[in-house]
C-alpha positions in Angstrom: -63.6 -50.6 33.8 -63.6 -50.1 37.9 -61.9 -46.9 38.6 -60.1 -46.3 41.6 -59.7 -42.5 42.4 -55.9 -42.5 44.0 -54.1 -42.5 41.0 -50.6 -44.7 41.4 -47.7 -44.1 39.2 -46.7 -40.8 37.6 -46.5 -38.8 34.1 -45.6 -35.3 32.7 -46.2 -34.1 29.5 -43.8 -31.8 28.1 -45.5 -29.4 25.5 -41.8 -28.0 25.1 -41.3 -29.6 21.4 -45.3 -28.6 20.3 -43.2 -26.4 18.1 -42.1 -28.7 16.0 -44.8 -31.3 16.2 -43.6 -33.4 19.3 -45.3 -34.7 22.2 -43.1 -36.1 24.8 -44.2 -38.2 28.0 -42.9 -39.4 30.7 -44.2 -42.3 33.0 -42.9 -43.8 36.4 -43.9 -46.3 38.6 -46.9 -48.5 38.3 -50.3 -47.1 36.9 -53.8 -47.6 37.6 -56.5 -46.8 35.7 -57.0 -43.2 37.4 -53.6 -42.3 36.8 -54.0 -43.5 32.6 -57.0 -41.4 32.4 -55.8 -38.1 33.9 -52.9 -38.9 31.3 -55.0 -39.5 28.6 -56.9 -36.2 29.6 -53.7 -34.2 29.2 -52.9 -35.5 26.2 -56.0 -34.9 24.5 -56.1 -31.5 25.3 -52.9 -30.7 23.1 -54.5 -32.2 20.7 -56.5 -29.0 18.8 -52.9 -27.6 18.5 -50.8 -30.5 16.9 -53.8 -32.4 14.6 -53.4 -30.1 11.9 -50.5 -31.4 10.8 -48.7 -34.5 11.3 -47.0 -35.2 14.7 -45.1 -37.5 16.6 -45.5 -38.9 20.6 -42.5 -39.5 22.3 -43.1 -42.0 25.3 -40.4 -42.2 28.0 -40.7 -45.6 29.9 -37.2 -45.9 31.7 -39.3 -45.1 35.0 -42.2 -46.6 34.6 -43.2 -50.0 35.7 -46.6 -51.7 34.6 -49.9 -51.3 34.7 -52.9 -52.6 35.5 -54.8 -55.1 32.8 -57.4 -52.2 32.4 -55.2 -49.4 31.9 -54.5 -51.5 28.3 -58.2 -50.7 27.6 -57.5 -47.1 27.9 -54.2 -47.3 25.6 -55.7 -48.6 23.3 -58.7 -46.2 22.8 -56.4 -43.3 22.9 -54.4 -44.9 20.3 -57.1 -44.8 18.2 -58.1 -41.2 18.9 -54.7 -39.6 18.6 -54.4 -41.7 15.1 -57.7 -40.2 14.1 -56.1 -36.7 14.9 -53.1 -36.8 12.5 -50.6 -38.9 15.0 -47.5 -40.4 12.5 -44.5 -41.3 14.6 -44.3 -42.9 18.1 -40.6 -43.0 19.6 -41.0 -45.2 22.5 -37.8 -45.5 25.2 -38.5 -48.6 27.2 -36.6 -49.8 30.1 -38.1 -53.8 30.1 -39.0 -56.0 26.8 -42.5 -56.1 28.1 -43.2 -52.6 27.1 -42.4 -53.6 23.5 -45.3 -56.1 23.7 -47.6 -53.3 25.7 -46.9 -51.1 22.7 -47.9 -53.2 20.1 -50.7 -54.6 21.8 -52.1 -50.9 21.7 -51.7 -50.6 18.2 -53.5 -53.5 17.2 -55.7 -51.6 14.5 -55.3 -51.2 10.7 -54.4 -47.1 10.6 -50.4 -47.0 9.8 -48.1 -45.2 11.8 -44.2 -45.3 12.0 -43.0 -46.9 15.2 -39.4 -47.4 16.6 -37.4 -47.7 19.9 -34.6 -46.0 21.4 -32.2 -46.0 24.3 -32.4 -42.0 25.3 -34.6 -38.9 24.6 -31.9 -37.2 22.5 -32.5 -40.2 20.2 -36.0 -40.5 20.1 -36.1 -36.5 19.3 -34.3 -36.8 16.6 -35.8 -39.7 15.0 -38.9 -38.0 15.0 -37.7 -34.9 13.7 -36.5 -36.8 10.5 -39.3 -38.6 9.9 -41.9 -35.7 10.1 -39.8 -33.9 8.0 -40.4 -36.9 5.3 -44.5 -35.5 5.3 -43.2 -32.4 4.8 
């Protein structure tokens, strides 16, 4: 995986709904690698805080654009770490159909985890909320 050091694109991770179990991200614009790694760095390190119970990633996508074909690499790997730290739900919020097809390309493994799409964050938040409540 060649790395380029300027990362293109954008993310924030809001740590505002940790309280309840929720990770929320947003992306915009198009992403190299650099820019999925610094993301995937962020991520991880909220990670000692929500693995102890079961928790949900909200993914905001109505800004973002694609990515490069090795950025899919790192997707995928995290997919599998976050699932290995007590990841459930994933509310995604995409703006094109090929972000459907990114998303379940990076969950091509056997672990289960509840998946669904929706049109706003208000949505997606409350989706999750239900179905953590269910491991409850």
């Amino acid at each position: 995986m060649e790395q380029n050091k300027n990362p293109h694109g954008g993310y924030e991770v809001d740590s505002q709904f940790i309280g309840s179990q929720i990770l929320f991200i947003r992306n915009w614009g198009p992403w190299n690698t650099q820019t999925a790694l610094d993301a995937s760095n962020e991520i991880m390190e909220h990670l000692e805080i929500l693995k102890a119970k079961p928790w949900a990633l909200v993914e905001d996508l109505r800004h973002w654009e694609l990515c490069t074909p090795d950025v899919m690499q790192v997707f995928v790997r995290d997919v599998k770490v976050l699932l290995t730290n007590n990841l459930k739900v994933r509310a995604v919020i995409p703006n094109m159909a090929i972000h459907r097809e990114m998303i379940r390309q990076s969950m091509e493994h056997k672990q289960p985890i509840i998946t669904d799409y929706f049109k706003s964050p208000d949505q997606a938040l409350a989706w999750c909320r239900q179905k953590l409540a269910e491991f409850e």
